[in-house]
Backbone bond lengths (Angstrom), bond angles and torsions (degrees), N, CA, C in turn:
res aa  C-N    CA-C-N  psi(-1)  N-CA   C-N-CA  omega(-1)  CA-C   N-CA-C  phi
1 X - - - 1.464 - - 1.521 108.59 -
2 X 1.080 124.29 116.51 2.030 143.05 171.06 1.400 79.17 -52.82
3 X 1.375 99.91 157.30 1.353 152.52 -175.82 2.138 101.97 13.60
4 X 1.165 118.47 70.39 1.403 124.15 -162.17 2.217 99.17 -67.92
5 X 1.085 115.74 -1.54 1.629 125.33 177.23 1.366 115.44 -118.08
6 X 1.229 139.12 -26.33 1.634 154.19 -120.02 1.384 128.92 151.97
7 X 1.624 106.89 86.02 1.212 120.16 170.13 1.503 115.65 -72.51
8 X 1.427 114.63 122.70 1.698 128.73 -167.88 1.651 90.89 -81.22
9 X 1.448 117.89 -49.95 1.023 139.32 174.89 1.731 108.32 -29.40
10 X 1.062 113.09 -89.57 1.474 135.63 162.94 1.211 112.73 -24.78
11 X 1.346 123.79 -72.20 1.319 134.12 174.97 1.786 125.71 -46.01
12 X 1.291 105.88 -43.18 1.714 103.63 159.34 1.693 111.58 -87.87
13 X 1.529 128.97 -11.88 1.163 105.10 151.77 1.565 147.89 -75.77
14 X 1.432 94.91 -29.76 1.461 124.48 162.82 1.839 114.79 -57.06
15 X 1.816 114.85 -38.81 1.131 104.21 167.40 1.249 125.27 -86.67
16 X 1.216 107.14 -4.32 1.986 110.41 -175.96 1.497 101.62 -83.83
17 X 1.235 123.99 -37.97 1.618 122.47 -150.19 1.638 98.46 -91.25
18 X 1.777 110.63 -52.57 1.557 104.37 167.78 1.655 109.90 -36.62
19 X 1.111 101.36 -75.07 1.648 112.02 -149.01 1.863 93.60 -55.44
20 X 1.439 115.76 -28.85 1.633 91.61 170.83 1.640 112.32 -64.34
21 X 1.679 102.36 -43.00 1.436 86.90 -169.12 1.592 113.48 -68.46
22 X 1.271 118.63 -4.83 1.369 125.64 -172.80 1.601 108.57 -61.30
23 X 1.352 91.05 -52.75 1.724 115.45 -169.02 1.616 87.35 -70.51
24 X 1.254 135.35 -40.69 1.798 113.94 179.92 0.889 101.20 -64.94
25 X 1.329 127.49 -37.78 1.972 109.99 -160.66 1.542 92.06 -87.27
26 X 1.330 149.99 -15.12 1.451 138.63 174.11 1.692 107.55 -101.42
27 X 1.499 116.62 24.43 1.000 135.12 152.17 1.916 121.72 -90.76
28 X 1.357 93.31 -44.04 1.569 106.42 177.84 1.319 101.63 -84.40
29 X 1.281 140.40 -53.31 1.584 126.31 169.45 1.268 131.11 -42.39
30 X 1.202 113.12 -50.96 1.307 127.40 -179.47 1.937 106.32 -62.90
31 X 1.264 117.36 -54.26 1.359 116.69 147.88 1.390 124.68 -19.75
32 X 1.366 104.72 -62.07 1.887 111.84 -166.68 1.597 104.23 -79.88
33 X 1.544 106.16 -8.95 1.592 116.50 179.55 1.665 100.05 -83.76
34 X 0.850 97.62 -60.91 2.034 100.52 -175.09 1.733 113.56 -64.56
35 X 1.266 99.13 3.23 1.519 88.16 -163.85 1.735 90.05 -118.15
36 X 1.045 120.28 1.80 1.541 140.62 -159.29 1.584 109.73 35.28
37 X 1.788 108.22 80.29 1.103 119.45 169.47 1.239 129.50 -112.16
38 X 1.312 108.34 7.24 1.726 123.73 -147.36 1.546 105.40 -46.38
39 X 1.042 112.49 -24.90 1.632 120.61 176.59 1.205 110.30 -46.78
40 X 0.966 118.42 -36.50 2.099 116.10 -159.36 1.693 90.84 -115.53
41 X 1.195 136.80 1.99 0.859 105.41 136.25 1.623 165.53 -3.72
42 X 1.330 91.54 -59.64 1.574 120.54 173.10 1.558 94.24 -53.02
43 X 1.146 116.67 -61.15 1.478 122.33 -178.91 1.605 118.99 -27.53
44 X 0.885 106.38 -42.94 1.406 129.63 -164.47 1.476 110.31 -73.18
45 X 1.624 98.13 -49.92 1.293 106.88 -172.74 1.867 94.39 -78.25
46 X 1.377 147.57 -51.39 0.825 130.16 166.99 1.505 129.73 -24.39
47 X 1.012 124.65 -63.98 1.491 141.54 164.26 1.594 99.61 -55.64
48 X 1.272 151.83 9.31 1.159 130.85 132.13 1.328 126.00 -99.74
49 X 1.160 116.56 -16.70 1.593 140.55 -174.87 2.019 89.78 -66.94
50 X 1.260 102.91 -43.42 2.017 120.04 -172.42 1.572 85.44 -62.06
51 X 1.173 113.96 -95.90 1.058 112.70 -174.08 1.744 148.19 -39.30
52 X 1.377 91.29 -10.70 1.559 99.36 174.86 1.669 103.61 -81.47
53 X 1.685 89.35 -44.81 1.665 107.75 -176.19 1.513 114.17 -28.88
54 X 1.688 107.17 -51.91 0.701 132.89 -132.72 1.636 110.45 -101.53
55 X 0.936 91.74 -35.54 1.602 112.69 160.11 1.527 109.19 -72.55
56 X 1.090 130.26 -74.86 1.729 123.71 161.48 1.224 112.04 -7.40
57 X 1.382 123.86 -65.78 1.889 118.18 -165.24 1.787 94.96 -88.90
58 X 1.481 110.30 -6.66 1.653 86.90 163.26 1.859 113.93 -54.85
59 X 1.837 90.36 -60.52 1.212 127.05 -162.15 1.807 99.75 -53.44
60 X 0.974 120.63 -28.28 1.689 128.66 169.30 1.626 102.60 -62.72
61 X 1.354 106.27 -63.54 1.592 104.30 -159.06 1.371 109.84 -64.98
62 X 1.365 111.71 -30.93 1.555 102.33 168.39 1.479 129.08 -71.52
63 X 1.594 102.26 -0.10 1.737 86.58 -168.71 1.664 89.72 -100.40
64 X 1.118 106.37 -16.45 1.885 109.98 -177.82 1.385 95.23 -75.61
65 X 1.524 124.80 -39.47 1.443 106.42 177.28 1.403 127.99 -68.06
66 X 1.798 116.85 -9.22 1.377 120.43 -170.20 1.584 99.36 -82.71
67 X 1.367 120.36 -8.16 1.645 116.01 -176.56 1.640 113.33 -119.95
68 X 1.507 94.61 3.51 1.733 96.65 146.38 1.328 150.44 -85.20
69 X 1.350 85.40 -19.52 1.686 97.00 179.87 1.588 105.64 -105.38
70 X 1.668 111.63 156.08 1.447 118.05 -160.24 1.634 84.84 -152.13
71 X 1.582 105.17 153.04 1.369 119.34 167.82 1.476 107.69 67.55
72 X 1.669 94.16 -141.03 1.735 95.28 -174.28 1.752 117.32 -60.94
73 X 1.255 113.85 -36.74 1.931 113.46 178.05 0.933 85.40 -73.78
74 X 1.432 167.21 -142.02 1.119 143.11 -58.56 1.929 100.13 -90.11
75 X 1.217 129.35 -3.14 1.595 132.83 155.83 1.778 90.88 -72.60
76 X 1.021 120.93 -22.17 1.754 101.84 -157.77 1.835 92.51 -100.85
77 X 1.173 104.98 -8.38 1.355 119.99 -157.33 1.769 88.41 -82.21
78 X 1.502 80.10 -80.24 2.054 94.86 -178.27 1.670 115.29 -47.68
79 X 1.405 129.17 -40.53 1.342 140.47 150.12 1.110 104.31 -24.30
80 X 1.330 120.37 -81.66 1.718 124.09 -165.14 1.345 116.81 -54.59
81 X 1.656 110.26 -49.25 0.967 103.29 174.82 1.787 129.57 -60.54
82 X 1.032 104.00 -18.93 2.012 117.33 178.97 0.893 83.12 -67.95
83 X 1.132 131.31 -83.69 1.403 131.55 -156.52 1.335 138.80 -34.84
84 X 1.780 102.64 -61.79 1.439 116.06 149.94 1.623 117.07 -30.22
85 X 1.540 101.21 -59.28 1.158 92.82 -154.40 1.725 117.60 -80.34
86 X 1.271 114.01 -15.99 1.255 122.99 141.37 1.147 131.60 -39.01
87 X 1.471 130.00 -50.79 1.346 129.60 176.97 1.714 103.68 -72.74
88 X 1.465 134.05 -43.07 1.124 136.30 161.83 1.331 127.64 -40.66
89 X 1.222 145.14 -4.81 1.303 149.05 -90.28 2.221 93.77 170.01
90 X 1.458 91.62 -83.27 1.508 92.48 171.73 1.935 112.99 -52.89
91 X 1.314 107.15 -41.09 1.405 122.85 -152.96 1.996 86.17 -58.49
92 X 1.520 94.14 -63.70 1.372 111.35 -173.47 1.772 119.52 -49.57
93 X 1.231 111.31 -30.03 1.299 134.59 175.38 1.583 100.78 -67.09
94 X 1.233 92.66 -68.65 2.163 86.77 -166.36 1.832 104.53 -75.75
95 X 1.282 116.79 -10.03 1.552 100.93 143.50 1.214 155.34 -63.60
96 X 1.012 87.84 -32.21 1.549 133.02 166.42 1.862 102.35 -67.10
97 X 1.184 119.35 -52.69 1.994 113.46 176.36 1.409 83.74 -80.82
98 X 1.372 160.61 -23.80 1.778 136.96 -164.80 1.441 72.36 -81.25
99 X 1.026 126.94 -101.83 1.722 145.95 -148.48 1.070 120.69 -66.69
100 X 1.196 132.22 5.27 1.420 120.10 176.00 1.584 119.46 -75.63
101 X 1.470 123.44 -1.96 1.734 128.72 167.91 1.757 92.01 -108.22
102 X 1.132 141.79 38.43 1.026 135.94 144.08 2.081 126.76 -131.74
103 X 1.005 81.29 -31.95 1.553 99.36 174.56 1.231 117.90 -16.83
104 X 1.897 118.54 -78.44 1.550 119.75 138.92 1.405 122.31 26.45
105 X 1.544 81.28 -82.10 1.812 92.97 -151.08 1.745 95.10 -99.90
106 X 1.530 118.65 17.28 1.674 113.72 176.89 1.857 79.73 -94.84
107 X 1.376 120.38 -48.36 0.926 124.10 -149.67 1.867 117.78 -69.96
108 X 1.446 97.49 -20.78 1.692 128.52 -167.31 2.072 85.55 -77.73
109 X 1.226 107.28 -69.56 1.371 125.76 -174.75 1.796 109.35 -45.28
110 X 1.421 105.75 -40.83 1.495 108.10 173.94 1.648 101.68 -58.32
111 X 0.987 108.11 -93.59 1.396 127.69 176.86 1.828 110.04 -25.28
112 X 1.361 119.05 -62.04 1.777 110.48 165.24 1.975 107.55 -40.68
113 X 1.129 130.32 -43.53 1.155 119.26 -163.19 1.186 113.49 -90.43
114 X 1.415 109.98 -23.22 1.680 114.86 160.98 1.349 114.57 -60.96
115 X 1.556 124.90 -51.92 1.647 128.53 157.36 1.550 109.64 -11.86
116 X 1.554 81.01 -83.75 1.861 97.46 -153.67 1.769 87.07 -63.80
117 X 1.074 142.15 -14.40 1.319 130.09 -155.83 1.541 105.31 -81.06
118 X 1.094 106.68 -53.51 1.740 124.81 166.33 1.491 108.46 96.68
119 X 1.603 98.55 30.08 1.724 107.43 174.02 1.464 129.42 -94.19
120 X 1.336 99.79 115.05 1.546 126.37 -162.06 1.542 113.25 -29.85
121 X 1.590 101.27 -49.95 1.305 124.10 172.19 1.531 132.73 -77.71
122 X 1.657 98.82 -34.43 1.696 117.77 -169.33 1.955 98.23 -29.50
123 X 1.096 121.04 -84.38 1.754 144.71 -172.66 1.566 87.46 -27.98
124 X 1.146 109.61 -67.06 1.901 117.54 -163.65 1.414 106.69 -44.61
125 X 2.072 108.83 -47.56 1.562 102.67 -164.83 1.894 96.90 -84.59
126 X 1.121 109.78 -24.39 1.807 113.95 172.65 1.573 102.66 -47.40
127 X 0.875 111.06 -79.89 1.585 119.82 173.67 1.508 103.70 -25.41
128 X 1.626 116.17 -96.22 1.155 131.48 -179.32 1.547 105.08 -10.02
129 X 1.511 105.96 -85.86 1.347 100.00 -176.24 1.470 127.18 -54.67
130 X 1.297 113.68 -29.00 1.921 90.86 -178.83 1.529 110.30 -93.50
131 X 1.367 124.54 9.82 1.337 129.04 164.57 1.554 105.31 -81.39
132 X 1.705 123.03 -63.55 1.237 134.67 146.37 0.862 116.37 6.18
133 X 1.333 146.57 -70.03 1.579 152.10 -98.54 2.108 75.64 -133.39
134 X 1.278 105.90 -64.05 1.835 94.99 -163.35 1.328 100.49 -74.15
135 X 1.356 127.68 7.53 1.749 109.31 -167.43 2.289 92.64 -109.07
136 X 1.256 91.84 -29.09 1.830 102.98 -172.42 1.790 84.30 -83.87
137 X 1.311 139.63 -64.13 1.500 117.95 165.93 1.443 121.76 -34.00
138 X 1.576 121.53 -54.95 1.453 110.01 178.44 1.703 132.26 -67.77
139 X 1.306 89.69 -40.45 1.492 104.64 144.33 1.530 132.85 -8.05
140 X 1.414 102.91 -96.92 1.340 139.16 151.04 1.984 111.29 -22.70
141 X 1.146 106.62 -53.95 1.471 118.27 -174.73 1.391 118.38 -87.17
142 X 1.507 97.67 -23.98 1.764 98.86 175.21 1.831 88.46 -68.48
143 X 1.526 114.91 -59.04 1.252 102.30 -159.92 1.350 119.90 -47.22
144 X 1.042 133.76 -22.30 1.600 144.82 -166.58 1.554 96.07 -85.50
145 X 1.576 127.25 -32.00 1.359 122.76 176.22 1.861 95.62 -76.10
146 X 0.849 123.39 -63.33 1.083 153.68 170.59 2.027 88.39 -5.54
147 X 1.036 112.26 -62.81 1.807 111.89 -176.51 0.817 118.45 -66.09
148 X 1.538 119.13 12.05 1.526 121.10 -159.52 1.739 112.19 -133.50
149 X 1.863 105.23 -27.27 1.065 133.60 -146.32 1.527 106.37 -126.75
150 X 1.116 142.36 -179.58 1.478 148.08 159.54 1.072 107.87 -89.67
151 X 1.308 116.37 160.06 1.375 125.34 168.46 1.466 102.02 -58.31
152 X 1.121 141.63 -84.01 1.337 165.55 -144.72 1.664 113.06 -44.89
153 X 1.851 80.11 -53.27 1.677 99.28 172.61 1.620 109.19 -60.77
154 X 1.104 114.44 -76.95 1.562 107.77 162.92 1.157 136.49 -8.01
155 X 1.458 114.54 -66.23 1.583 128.53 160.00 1.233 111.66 -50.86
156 X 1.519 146.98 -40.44 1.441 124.05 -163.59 1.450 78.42 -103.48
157 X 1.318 149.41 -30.01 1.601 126.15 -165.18 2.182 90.98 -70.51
158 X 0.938 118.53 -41.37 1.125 118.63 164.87 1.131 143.31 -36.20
159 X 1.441 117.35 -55.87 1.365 129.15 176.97 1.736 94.42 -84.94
160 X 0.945 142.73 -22.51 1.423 132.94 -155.29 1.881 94.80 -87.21
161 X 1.645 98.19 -45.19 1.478 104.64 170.69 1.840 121.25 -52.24
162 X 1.002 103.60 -63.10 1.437 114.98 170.50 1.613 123.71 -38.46
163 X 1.120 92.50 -41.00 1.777 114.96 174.32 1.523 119.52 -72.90
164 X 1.019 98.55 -31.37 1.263 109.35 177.83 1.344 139.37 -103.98
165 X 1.451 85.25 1.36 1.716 106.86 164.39 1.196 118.82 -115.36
166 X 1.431 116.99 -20.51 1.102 105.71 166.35 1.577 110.52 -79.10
167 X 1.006 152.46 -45.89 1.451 146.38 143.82 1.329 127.58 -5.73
168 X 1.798 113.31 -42.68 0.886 92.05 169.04 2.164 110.34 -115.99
169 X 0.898 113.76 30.05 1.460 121.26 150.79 1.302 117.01 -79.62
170 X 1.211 115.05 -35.09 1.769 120.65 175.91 1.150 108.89 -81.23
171 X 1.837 140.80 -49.50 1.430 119.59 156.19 1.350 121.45 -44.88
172 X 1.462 112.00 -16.60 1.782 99.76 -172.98 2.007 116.98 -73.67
173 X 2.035 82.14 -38.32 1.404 97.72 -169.92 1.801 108.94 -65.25
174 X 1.552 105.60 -22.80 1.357 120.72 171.98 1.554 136.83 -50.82
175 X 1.916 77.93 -38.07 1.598 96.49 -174.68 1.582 112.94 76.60
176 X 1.363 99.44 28.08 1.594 92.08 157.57 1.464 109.99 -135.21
177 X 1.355 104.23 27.03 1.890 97.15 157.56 1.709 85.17 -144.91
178 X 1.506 71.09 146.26 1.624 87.10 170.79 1.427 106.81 -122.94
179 X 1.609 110.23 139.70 1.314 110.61 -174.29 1.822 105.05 -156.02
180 X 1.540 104.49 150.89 1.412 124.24 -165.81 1.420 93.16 -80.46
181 X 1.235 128.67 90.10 1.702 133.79 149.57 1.315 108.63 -6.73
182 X 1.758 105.38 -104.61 0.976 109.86 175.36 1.823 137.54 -25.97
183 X 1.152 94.93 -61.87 1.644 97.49 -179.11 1.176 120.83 -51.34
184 X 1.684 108.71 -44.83 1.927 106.69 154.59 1.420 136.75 -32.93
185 X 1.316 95.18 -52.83 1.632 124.93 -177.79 1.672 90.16 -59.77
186 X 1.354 129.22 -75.14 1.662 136.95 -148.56 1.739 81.64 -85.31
187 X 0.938 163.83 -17.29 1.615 135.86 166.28 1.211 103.43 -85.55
188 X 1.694 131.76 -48.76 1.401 118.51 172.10 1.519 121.72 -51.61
189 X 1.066 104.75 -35.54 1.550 131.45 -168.89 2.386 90.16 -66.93
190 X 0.612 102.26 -31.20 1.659 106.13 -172.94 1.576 90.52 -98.57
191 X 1.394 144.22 -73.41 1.152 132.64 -159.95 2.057 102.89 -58.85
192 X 1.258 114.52 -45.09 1.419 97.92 166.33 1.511 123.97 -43.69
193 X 1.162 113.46 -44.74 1.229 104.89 -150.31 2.210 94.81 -84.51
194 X 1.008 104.79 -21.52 1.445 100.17 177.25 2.005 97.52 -76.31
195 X 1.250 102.21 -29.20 2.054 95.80 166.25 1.698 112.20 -52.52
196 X 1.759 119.68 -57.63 0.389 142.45 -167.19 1.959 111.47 -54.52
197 X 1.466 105.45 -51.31 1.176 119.71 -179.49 1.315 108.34 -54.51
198 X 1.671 116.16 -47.88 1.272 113.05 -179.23 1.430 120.20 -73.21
199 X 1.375 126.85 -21.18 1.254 130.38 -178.95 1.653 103.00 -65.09
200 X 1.339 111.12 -43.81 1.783 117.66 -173.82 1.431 93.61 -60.67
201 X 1.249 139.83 -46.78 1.272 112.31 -156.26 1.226 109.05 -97.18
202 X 1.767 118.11 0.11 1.315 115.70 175.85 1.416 107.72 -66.04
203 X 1.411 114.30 -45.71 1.503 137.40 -179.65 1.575 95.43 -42.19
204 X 1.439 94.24 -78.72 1.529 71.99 -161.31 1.541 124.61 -57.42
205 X 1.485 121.37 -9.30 1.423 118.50 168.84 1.251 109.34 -46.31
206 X 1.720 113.12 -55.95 1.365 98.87 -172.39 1.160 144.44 -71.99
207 X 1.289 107.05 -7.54 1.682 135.49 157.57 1.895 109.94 -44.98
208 X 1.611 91.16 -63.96 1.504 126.94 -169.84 1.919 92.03 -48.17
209 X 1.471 119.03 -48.87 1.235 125.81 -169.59 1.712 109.20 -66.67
210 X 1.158 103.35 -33.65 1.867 115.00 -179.12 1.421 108.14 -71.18
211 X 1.837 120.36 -17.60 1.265 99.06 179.06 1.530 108.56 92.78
212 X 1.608 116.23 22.82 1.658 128.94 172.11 1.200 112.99 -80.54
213 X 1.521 111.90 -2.30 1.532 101.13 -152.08 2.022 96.01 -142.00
214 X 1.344 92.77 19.53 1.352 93.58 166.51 1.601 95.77 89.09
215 X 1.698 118.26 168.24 1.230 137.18 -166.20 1.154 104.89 -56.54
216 X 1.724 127.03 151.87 1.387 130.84 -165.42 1.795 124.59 -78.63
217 X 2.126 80.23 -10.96 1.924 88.25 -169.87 1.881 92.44 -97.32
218 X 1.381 112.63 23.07 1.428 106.94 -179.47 1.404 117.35 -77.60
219 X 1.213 130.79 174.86 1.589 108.57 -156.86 1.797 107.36 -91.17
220 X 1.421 96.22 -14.43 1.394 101.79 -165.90 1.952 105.43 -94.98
221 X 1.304 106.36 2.63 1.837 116.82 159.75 1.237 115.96 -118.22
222 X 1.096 101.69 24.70 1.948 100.79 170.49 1.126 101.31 -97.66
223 X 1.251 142.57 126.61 1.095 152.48 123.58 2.167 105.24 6.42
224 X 1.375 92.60 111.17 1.751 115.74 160.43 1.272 117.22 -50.35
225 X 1.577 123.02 -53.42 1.086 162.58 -157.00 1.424 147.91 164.60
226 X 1.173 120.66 160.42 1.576 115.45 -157.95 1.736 102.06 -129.69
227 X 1.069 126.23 104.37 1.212 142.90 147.55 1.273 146.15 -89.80
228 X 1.687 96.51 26.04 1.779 102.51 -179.18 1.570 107.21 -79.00
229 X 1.452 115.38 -27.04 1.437 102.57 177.21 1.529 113.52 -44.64
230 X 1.109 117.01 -38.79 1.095 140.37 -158.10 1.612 111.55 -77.14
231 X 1.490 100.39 -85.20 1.575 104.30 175.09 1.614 98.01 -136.08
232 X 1.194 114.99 106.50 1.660 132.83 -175.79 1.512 94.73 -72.80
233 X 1.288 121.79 162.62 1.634 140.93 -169.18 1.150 96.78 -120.93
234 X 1.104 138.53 -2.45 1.680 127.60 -133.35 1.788 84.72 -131.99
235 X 1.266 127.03 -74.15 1.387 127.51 -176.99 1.512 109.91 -63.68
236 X 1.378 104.54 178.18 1.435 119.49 -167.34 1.449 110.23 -84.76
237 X 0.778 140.77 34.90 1.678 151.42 130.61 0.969 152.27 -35.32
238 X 1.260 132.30 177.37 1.567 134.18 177.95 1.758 101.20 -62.73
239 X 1.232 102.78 -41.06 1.607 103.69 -170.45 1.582 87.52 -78.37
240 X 1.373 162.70 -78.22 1.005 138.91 -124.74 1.697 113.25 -83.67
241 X 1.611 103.44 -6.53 1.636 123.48 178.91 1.455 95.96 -72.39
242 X 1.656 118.14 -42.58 1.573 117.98 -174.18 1.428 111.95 -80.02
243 X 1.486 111.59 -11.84 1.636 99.36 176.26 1.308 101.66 -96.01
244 X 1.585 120.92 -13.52 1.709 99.97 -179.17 2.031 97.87 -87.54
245 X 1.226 99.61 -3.33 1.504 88.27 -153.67 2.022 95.34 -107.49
246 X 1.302 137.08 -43.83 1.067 141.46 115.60 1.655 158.32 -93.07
247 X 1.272 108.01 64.53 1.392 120.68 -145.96 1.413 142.59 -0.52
248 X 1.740 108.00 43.12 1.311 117.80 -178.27 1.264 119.26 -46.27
249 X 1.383 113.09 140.76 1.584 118.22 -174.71 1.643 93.53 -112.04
250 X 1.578 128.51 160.71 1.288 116.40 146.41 1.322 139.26 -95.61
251 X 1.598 88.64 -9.22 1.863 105.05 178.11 1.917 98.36 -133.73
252 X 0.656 102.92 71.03 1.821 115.67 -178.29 1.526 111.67 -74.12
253 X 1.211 112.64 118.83 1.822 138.55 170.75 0.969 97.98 -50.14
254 X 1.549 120.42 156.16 1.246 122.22 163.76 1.907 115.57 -91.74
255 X 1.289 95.94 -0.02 1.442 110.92 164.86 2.037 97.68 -68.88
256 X 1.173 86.85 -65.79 1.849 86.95 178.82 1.626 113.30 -53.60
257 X 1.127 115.15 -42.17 1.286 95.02 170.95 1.486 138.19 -53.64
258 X 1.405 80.97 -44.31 2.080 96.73 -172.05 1.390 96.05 -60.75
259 X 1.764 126.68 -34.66 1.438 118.16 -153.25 1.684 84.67 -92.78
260 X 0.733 133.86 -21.39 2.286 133.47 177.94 1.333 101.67 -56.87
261 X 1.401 109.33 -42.87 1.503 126.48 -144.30 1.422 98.77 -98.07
262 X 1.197 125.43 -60.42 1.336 133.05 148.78 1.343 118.09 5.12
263 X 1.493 101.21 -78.81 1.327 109.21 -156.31 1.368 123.55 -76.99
264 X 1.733 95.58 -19.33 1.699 113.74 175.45 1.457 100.77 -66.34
265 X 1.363 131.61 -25.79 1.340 138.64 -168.02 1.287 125.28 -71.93
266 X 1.629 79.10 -36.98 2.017 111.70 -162.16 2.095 83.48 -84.24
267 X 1.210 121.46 -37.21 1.316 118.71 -175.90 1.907 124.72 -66.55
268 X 1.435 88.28 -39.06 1.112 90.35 173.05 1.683 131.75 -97.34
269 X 1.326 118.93 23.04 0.975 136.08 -123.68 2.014 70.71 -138.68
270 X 1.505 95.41 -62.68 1.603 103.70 -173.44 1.543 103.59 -67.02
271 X 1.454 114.86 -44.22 1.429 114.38 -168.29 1.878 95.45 -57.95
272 X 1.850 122.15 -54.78 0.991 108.26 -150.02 2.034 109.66 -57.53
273 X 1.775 105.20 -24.84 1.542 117.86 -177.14 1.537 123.63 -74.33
274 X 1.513 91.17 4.76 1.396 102.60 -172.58 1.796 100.00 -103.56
275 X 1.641 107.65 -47.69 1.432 105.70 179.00 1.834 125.86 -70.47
276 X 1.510 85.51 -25.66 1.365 97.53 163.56 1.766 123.24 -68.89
277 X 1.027 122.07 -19.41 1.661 123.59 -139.15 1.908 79.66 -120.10
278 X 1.648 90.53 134.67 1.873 110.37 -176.77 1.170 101.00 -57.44
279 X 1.396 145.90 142.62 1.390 161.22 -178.60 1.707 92.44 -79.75
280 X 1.070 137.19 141.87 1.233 147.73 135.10 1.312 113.30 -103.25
281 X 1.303 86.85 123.51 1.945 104.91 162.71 1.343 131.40 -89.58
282 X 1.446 127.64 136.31 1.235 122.54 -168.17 1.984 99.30 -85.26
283 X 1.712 98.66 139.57 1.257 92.76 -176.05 1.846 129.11 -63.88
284 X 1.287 105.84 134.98 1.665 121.06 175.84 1.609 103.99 -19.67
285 X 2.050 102.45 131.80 1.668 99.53 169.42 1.261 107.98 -64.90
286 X 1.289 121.01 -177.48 1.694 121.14 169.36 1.875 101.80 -101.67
């Protein structure tokens, strides 16, 4: 098991996903500040208080489910979950390059219509959900590190991440750190998605191991090559840091390849339809 104290893994996912949701909820405050709402505030903070909650007893039930399953389900178990959480992960990412010069002002427009709306709840479920949304993604993605990683490791690469973004979202909101948004966003935004890449093809290994993909002497589960002399995946090493950290294999299928390769394809493929494709803006609050 990679990193058996300190997931590296964890730790830049845990700081990318807070500090976005950080920056939404000091998106909606700062709103209810300029608009002189500070009152409903509270609201706000409720609806993140839900959602953290809420995410927590996700993040429980899955780790009780990783010591229920034995034999073939729990390969179909850890599979699914890579997978999922890979597609969750990319999905969230290339939303993230459409919308990230609109977000702002989607987010300004939520919140104005909740105002003028005079709904008791509106702020609470605003909150809720865009806190929601990065804590059930991180969630989701720890578990996929999680098959790869220790519990333990996970947890402190976790909490160390979290901590440390929120620290520095609160110097930002302070105005005594200054920091490049964007460029955070698009380098984290690239090291996920090479996490991500490796998680897909772990998945499908474990599929590949159940025998989904036809007999083991077939040409497309033979082993390409073998580089454990070299750098093994399996021990606590440089190689097993690269399979939790980009899903290095040392003897890699050509099933694993096509699905690695794939997905880098399937990525850039979206990125190029995204830079190409007219931006629409959602119309100005009043």
């Amino acid at each position: 098991m990679a990193g058996d104290i300190f997931s590296i893994t964890a730790f830049l996912l845990t700081l990318r996903e807070t500090m976005e949701a950080a920056l939404i909820v000091g998106i909606l405050l700062a709103y209810l500040s300029k608009t002189r709402n500070e009152h409903m505030k509270k609201d706000i903070w409720v609806g993140v208080g839900g959602a953290i909650g809420l995410s927590i007893i996700g993040a429980i039930i899955i780790e009780i489910a990783f010591g229920e399953f034995e034999g073939a389900m729990e390969k179909i178990f850890e599979g699914s979950v890579m997978v999922a959480a890979a597609a969750v992960l990319t999905s969230m990412i290339i939303w993230n390059f459409k919308n990230a010069k609109v977000i702002k002002q989607h987010l300004e427009e939520k919140i104005h219509a909740a105002i003028t709306g005079r709904d008791k709840y509106a702020l609470v479920t605003l909150s809720f959900i865009a806190v929601f949304r990065e804590g059930i993604e991180t969630v989701l993605f720890l578990a996929g590190i999680r098959a790869n990683e220790s519990a333990i490791s996970v947890l402190t690469g976790s909490i160390l991440g979290i901590s440390l973004s929120i620290l520095i979202a609160a110097a930002m909101f302070q105005g005594s750190l200054q920091l490049n948004i964007r460029t955070f966003f698009n380098v984290t935004s690239v090291i996920l998605i090479l996490f991500a890449a490796g998680l897909f093809a772990q998945g499908i290994h474990e599929f590949q191991e159940l025998g989904w993909f036809g007999s083991e002497n077939a040409v497309w589960n033979v082993p390409l090559w073998d580089l454990s002399w070299l750098l093994n995946d399996k021990d606590n090493n440089i190689g097993a840091l690269l399979r939790a950290l980009v899903g290095y294999q040392d003897k890699p299928t050509l099933v694993e390849l096509v699905a690695y390769v794939g997905y880098w394809i399937a990525i850039a493929l979206a990125y190029f339809k995204i830079n190409t494709a007219t931006p629409k803006l959602p119309a100005k609050a009043a």
